[in-house]
ROLUMMAR-197443 format. One record per residue (C-alpha): x negated, y, z negated; residue number from 1. Coordinates in pm, 1 decimal. Layout:
residues N
(site (X, Y, Z), NUM)
...
//
This chain:
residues 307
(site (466.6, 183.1, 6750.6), 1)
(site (625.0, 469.0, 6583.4), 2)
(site (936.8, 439.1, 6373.2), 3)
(site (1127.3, 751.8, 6329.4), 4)
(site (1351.1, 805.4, 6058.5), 5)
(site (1575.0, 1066.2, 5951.5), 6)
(site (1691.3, 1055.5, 5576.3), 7)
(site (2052.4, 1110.5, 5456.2), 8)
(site (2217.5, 1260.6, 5207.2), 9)
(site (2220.0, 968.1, 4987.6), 10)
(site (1850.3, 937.8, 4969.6), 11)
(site (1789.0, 1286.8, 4888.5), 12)
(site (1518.7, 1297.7, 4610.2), 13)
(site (1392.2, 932.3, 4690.3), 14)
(site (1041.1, 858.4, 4639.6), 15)
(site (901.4, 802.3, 5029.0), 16)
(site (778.5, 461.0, 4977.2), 17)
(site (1082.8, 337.8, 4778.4), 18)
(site (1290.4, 506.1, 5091.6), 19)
(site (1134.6, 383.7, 5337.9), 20)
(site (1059.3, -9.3, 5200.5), 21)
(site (1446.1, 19.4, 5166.2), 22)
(site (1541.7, 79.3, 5534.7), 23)
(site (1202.2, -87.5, 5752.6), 24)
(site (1135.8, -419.6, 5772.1), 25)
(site (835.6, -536.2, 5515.1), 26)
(site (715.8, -597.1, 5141.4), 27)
(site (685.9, -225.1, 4942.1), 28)
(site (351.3, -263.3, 4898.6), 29)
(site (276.9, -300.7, 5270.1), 30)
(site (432.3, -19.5, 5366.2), 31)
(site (300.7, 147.5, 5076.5), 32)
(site (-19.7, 55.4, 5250.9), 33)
(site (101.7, 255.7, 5554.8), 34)
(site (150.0, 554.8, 5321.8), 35)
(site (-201.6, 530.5, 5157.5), 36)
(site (-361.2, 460.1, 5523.2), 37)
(site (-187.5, 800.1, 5679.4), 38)
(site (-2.4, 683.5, 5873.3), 39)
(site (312.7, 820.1, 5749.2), 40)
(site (429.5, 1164.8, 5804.6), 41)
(site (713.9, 1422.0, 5654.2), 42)
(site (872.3, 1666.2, 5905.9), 43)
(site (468.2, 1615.6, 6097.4), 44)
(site (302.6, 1602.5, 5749.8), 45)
(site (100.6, 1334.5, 5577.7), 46)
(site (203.3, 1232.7, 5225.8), 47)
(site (149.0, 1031.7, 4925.3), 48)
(site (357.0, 718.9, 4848.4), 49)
(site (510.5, 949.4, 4530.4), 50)
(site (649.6, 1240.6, 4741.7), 51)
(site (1027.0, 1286.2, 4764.3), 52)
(site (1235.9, 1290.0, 5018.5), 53)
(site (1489.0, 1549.3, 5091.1), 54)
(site (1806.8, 1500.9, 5305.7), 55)
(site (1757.7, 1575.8, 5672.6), 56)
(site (1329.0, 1516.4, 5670.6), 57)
(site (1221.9, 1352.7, 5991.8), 58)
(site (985.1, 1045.8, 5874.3), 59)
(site (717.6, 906.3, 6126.2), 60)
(site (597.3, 604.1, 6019.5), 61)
(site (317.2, 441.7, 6232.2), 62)
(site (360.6, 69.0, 6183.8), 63)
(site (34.8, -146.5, 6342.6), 64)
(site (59.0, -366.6, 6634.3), 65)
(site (108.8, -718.6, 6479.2), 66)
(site (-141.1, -891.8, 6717.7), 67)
(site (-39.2, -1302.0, 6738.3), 68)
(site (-131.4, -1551.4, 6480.4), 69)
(site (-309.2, -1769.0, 6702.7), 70)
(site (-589.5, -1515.1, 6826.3), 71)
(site (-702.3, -1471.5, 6413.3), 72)
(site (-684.6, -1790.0, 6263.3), 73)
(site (-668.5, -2099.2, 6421.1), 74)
(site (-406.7, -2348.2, 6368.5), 75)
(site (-573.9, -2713.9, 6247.3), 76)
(site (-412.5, -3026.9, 6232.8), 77)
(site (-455.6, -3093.8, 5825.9), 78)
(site (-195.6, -3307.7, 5695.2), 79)
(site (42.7, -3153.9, 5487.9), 80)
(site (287.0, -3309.9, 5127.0), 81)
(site (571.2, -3136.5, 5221.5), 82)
(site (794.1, -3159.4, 4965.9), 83)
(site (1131.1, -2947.4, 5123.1), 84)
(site (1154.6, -2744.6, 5499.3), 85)
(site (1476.4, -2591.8, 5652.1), 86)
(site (1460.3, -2296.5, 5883.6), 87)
(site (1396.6, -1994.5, 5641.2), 88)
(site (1117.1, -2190.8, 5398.4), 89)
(site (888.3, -2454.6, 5328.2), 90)
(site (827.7, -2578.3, 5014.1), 91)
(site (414.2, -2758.1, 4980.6), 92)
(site (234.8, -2954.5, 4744.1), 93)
(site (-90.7, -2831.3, 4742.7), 94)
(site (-356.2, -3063.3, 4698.0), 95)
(site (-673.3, -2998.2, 4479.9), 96)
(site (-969.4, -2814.3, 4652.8), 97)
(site (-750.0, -2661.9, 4911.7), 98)
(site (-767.6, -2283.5, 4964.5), 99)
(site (-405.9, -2100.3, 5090.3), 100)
(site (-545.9, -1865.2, 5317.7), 101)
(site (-850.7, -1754.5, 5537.3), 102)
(site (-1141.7, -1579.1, 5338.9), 103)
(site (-1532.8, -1596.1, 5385.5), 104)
(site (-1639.9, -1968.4, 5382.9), 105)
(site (-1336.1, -2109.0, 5409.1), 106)
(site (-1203.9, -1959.5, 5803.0), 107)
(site (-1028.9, -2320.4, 5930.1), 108)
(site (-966.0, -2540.1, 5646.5), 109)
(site (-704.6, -2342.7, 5481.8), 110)
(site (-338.3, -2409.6, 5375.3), 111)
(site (-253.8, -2144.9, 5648.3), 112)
(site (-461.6, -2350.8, 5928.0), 113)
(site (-254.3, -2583.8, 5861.2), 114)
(site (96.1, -2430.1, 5888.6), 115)
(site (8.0, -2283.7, 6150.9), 116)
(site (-67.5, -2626.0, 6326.7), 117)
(site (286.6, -2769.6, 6127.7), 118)
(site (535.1, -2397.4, 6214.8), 119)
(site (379.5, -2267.7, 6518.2), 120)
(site (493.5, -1902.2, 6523.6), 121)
(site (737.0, -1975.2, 6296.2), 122)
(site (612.1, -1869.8, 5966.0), 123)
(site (639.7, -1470.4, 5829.6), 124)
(site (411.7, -1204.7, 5927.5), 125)
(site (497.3, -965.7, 5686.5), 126)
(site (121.7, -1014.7, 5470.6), 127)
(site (-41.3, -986.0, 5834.7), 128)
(site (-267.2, -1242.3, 6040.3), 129)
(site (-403.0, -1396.1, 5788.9), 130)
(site (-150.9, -1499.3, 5509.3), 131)
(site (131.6, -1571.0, 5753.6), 132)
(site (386.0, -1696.5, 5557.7), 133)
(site (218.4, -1683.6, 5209.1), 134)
(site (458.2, -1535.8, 4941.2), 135)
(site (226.6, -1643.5, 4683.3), 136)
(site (-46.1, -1822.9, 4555.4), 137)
(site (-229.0, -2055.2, 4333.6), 138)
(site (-611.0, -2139.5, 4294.3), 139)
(site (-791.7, -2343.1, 4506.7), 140)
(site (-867.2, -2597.2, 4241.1), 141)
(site (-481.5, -2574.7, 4077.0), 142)
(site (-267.7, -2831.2, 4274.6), 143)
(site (137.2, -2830.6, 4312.8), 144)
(site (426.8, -2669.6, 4457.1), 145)
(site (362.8, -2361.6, 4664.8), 146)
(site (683.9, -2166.7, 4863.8), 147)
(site (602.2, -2036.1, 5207.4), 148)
(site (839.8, -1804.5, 5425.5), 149)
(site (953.3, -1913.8, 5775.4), 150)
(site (1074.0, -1529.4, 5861.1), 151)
(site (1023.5, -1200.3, 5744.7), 152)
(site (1380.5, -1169.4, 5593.9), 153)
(site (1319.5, -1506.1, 5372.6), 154)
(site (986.0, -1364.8, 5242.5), 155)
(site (1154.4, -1051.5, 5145.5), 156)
(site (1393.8, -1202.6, 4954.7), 157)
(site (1124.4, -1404.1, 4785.5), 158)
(site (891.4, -1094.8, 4702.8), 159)
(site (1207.3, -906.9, 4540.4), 160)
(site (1288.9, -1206.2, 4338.6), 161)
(site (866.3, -1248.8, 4223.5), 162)
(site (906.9, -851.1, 4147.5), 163)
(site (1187.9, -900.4, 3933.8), 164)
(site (1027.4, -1232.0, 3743.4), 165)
(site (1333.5, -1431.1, 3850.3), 166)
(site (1140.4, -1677.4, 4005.4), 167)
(site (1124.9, -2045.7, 3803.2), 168)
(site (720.0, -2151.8, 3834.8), 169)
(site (650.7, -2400.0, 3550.6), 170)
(site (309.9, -2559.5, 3497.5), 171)
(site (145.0, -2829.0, 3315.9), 172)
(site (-211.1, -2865.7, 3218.1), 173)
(site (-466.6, -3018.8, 2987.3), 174)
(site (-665.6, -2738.1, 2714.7), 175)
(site (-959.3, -2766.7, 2473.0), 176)
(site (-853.0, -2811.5, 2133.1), 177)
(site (-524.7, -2933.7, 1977.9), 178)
(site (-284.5, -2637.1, 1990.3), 179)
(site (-114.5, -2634.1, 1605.2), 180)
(site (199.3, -2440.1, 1710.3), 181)
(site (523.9, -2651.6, 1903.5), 182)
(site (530.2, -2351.0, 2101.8), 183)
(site (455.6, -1991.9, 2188.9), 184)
(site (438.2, -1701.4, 2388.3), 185)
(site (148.5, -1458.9, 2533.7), 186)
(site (171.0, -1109.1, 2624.7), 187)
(site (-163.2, -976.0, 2699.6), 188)
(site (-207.4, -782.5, 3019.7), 189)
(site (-425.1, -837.9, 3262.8), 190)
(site (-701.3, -699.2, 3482.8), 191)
(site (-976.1, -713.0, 3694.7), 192)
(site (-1352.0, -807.5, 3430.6), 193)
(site (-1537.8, -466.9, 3384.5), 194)
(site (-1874.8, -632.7, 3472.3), 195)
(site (-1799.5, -1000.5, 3623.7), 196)
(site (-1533.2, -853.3, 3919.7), 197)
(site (-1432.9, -1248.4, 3997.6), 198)
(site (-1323.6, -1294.8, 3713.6), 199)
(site (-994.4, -1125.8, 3511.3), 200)
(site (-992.0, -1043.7, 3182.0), 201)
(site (-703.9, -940.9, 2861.9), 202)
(site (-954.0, -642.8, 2808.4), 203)
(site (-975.5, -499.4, 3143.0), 204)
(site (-1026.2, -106.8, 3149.4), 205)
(site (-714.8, -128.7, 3433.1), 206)
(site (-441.8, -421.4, 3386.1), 207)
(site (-92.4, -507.4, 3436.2), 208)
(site (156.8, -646.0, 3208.4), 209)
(site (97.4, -1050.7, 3200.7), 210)
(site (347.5, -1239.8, 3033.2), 211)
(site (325.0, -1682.8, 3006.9), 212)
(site (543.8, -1872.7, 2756.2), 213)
(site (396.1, -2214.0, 2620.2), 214)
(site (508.5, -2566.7, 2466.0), 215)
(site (311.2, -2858.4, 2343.8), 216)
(site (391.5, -3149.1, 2540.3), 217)
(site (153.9, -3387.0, 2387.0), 218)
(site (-180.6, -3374.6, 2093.9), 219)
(site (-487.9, -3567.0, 2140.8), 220)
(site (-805.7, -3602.7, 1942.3), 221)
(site (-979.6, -3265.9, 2119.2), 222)
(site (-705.5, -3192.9, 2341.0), 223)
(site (-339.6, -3057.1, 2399.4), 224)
(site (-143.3, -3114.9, 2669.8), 225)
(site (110.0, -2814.1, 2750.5), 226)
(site (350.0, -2686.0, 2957.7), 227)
(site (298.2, -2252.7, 3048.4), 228)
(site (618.7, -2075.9, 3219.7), 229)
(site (478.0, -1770.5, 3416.5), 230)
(site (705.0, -1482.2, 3354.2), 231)
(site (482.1, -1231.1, 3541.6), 232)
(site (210.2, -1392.4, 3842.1), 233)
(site (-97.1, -1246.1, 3774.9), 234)
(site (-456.5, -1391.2, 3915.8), 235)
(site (-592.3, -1681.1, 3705.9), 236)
(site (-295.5, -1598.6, 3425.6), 237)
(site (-288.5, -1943.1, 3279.3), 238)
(site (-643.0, -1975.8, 3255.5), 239)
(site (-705.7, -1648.7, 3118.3), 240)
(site (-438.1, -1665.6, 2847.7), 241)
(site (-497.4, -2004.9, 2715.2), 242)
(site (-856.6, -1901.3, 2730.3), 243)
(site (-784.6, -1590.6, 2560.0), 244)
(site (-640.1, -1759.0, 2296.6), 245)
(site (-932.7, -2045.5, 2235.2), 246)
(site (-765.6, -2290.5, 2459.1), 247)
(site (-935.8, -2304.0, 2778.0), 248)
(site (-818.9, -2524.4, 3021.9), 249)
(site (-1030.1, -2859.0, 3047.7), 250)
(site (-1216.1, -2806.6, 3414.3), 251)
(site (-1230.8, -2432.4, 3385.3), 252)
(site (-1641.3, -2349.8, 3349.0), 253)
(site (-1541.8, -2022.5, 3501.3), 254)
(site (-1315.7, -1930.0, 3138.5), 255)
(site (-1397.7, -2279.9, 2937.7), 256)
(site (-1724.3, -2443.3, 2871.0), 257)
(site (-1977.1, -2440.0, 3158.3), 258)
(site (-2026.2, -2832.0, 3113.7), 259)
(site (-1708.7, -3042.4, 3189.5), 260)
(site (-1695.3, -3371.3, 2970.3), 261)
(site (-1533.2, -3572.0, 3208.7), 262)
(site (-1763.1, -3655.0, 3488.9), 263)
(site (-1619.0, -3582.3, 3804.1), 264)
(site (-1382.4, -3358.6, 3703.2), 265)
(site (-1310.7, -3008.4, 4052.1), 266)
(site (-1215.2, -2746.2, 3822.6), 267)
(site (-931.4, -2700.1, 3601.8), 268)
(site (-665.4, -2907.7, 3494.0), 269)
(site (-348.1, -2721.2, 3590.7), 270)
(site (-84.1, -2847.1, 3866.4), 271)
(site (230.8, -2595.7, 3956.6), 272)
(site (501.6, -2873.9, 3880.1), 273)
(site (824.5, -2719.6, 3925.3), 274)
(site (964.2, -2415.0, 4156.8), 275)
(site (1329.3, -2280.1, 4097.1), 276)
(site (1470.1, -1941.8, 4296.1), 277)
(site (1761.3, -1821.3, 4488.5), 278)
(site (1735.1, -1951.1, 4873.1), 279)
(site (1740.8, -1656.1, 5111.3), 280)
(site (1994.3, -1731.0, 5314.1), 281)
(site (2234.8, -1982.5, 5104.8), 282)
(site (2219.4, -1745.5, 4810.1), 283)
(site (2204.5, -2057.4, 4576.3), 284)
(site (1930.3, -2144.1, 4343.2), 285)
(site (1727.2, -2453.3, 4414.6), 286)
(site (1453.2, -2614.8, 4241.8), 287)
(site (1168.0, -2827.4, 4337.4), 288)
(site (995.5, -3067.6, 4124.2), 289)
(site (671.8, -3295.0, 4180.1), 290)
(site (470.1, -3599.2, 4014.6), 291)
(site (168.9, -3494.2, 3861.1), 292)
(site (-173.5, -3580.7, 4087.7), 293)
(site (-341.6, -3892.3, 4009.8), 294)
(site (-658.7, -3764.8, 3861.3), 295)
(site (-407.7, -3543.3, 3658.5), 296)
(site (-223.4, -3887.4, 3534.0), 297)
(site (-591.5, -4075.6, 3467.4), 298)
(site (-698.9, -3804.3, 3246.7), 299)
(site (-383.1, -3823.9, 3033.0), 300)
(site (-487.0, -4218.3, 3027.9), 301)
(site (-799.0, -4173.8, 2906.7), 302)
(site (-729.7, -3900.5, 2617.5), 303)
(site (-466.2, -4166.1, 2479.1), 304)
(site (-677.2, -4433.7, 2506.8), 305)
(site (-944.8, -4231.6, 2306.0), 306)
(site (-718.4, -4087.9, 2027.0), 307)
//
């Protein structure tokens, strides 16, 4: 389908992709994908997401067929902690070892499988077929509160407020070592490991500005149990930080120690405990709390019990 636009006066000298996420329907960066894929075009030219409008240019934009959820991923009935739900979002509490969306190994036992089983078509389709919905996410292993968009004007209005940092996402977890400082903040950006690419790194050749704040919560013998506010959202950002910084979390053998001391233990020892943003269509902020998991609380037992 082909969306043509004409741009006014008060757009003259606009950057195209900042025009034209400002008038379609869709996240910047997907129709910034448009741009980058070609299929965008200036009075019957191609161009790059940086050219600038002028007032009176005839804009093509050729947006993809949107083919149903249903014939890409399949919806699977896997129950589901839902925490909040109302017509615009749905507020999850992820449980450990649960991947949010489709990938290789992991096609039908997804968060998305199951929302799709739980909203039907009712879920966003503005990250395509296979993250309907999915505004944002946290690691497979990391459990806790997760925000997914019913419709494509709620997810908007979550992206905007995750591009502007406004969005509350507080954490707790467990780290190596006993932390000497109350509190503390780091600013270390963050990119994509020169040689190991699943993993991210503070030294990355290309990174983006990474920002998490920090407070003790409690000191063990070999431990410290924190709380990390994400002011940016990058990929593993806890666990690289705290890592960075000679605090690992306790679980993590991909940015910790490769042998866990607590038997048993699926990864790392991080649960997203509270959400806070604006709701999309109230325009009031609400916030979203949950109880720590049970193998979360056990550990906690056992590193009083020991100190």
């Amino acid at each position: 389908m082909i969306e043509r636009l004409v741009v006014s006066e008060e757009f003259d000298g606009v950057r195209a992709d900042k025009f034209i996420s400002g008038v379609l329907e869709g996240s910047r960066s997907y129709l910034s994908g448009l741009i980058a894929d070609g299929r965008v075009k200036v009075n019957g030219k191609v161009i790059k997401a940086s050219f600038k409008v002028s007032k009176e240019d005839v804009i093509e934009v050729d947006m993809p067929e949107i083919k149903p959820l249903s014939d890409t991923v399949e919806a699977v009935d896997i129950p589901l902690d839902i925490v909040y739900e109302d017509d615009d979002i749905i507020i999850i509490n992820k449980p450990k070892g649960m991947v949010v969306h489709p990938a290789v190994g992991h096609m039908d036992d997804t968060l998305v499988n199951a929302l799709l089983f739980h909203c039907g078509d009712s879920l966003s389709d503005i990250n395509g077929v296979l993250r309907p919905g999915i505004v944002h996410r946290i690691d497979m292993d990391t459990t806790g509160l997760l925000v997914v968009a019913k419709n494509n004007k709620a997810h908007q209005s979550l992206s905007d407020q995750l591009s502007v940092h406004s969005i509350t996402r507080r954490y707790q977890a467990i780290v190596h070592g006993v932390i000497k400082e109350d509190s503390g903040t780091i600013d270390k950006p963050i990119g994509r490991h020169k040689i190991d690419r699943k993993k991210m790194s503070v030294d990355a050749p290309v990174s983006r500005e990474a920002v998490t704040h920090f407070k003790v919560l409690e000191r063990f013998k070999s431990y410290t149990y924190i709380e990390c506010e994400l002011e940016t959202g990058r990929t593993h950002q806890i666990r690289v930080h705290m890592s960075s910084i000679g605090h690992p979390l306790l679980g993590d053998e991909v940015y910790g120690p490769k042998k866990c001391p607590f038997k048993g233990l699926q990864g790392q020892t991080l649960h997203a405990k509270v959400i806070g943003f604006i709701h999309p269509s109230s325009g009031e902020y609400v916030e979203f709390d949950s109880e720590l998991p049970e193998y979360f609380e056990d550990l906690l037992k056992k590193l009083r019990a020991q100190s």
